[in-house]
C-alpha positions as CSV (number, residue, x, y, z in Angstrom):
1,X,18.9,68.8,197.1
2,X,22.6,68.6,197.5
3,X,24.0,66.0,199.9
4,X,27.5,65.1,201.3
5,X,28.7,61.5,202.0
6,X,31.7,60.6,203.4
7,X,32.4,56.8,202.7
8,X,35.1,54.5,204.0
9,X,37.8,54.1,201.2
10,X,36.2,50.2,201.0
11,X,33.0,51.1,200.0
12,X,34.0,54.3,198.0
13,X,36.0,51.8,195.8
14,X,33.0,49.2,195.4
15,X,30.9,51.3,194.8
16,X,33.1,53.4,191.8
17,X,34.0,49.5,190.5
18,X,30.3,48.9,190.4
19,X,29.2,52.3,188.3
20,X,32.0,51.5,185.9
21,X,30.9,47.9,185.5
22,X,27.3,49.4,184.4
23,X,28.9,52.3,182.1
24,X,27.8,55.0,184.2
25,X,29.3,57.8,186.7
26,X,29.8,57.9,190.1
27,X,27.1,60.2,190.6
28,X,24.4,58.5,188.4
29,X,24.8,55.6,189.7
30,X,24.3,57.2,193.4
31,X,21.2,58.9,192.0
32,X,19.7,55.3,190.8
33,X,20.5,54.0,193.7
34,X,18.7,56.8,196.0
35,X,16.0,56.7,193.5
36,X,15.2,53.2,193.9
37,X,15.3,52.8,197.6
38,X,12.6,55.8,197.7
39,X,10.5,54.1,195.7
40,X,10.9,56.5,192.5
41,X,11.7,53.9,189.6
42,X,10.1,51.5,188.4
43,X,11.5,47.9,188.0
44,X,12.2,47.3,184.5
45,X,13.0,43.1,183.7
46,X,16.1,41.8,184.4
47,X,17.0,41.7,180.6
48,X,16.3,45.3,180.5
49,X,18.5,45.5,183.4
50,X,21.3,43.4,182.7
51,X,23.1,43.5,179.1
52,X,24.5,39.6,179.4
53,X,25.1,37.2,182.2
54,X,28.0,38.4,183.6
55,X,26.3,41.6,184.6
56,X,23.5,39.9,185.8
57,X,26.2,38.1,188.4
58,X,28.4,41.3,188.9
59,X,25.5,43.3,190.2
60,X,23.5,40.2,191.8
61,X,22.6,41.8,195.9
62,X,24.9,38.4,196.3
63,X,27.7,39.8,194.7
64,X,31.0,39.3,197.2
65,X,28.9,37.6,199.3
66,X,31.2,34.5,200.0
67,X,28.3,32.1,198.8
68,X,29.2,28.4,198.8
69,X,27.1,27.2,196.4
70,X,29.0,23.9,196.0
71,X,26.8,20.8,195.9
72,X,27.0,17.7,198.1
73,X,27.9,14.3,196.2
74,X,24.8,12.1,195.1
75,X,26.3,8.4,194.9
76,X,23.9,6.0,193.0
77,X,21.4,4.3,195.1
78,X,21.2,0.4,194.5
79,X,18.6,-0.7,192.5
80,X,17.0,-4.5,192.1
81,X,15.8,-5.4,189.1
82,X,12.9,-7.5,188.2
């Protein structure tokens, strides 16, 4: 079946930066995409999935999410001692 999308420039260009991130075209990387949200691959493990950490984080479903994963400061606690 043959279908026609017509994407905003925004998420034309995220979505070409993310198939070149992963070595493959355009059009593959549609197809996996389709493929997985109807169900039709299997999930392999992520370090079949991912070739190193970096693509791990590139293609995380939290990529360019704006996270702020920054950690509040722990002082030391007083302590008594014996």
């Amino acid at each position: 079946m043959d279908v026609r999308l017509s994407l905003n420039p925004e998420v034309a260009k995220g979505l070409l930066a993310r198939a070149r991130a992963r070595g493959v075209s355009l059009g593959d990387y549609l197809q996996e995409i389709v493929a997985r949200e109807a169900g039709l691959s299997a999930a392999s493990p992520a370090h079949e999935r991912f070739g190193n950490l970096s693509d791990l984080l590139l293609n995380s479903p939290f990529a360019g999410a704006n996270l702020d994963l920054e950690r509040c400061k722990d002082y030391p606690r007083p302590i008594e001692i014996g």
